[in-house]
N, C-alpha and C positions, 0 to 999 in steps of 0.2 A: 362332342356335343355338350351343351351345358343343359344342366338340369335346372327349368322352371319350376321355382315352387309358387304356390296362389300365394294373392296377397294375405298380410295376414290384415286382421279386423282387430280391432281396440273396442273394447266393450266396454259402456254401452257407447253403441251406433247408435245416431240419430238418424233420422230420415233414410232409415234402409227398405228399400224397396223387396215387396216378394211379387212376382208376377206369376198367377194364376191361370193355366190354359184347360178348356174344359167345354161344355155342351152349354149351348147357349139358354140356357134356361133362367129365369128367375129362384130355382129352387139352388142351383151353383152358387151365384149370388149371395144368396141368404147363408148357406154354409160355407162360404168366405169370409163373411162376417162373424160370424156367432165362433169358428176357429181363432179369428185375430181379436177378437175381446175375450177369448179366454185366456186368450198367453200373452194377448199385450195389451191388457184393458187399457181403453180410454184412447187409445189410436184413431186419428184425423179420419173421419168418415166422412167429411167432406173433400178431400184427397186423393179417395176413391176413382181409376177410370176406368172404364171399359168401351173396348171396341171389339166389333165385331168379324168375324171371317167375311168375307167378300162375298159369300151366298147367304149368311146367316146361321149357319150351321153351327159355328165354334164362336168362343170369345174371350178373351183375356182381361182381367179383372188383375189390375193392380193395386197396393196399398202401401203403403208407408208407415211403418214402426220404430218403435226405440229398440234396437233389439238387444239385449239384452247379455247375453252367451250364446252358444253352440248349441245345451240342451234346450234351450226357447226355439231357438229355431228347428232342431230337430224335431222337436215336440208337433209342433207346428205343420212341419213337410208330412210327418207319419198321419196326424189329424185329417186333412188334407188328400191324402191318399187312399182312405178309406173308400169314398164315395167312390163311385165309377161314373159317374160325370165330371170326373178329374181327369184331365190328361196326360198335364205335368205342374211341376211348380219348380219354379225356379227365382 
């Protein structure tokens, strides 16, 4: 068997997406935001999507950054995972 390794990234990434899964609330939302303008101020807020689970229960909240390196984005995942209206992020 051959061993897959991930792709690697060149930094900085433009238009790199983090998709957001989490409790459909407007308070997610808000700390989706206030996360990606601390570690990638100035990122397209209009860019922004969300859709929702099929009952309305969950919703994913995507955005688009420059990213930067590895610790931006880890920074970011940890941030992110605080709340418990976080599901995942990927």
């Amino acid at each position: 068997m051959t061993e897959q390794k991930p792709p690697k990234i060149e930094f900085p990434c433009e238009n790199y997406p983090i998709k957001v899964l989490g409790d459909a609330d407007a308070e997610m939302h808000t700390l989706v935001i206030e996360v990606m303008e601390r570690h990638a101020p100035g990122f397209d807020q209009a860019r922004i999507t969300v859709n929702e689970s099929s009952k309305g229960r969950f919703q994913s909240v995507t955005v688009w950054i420059t990213a930067t390196g590895i610790e931006q984005l880890t920074a970011i995942h940890d941030d992110l995972r605080i709340s418990k209206k976080i599901r995942m992020v990927m």
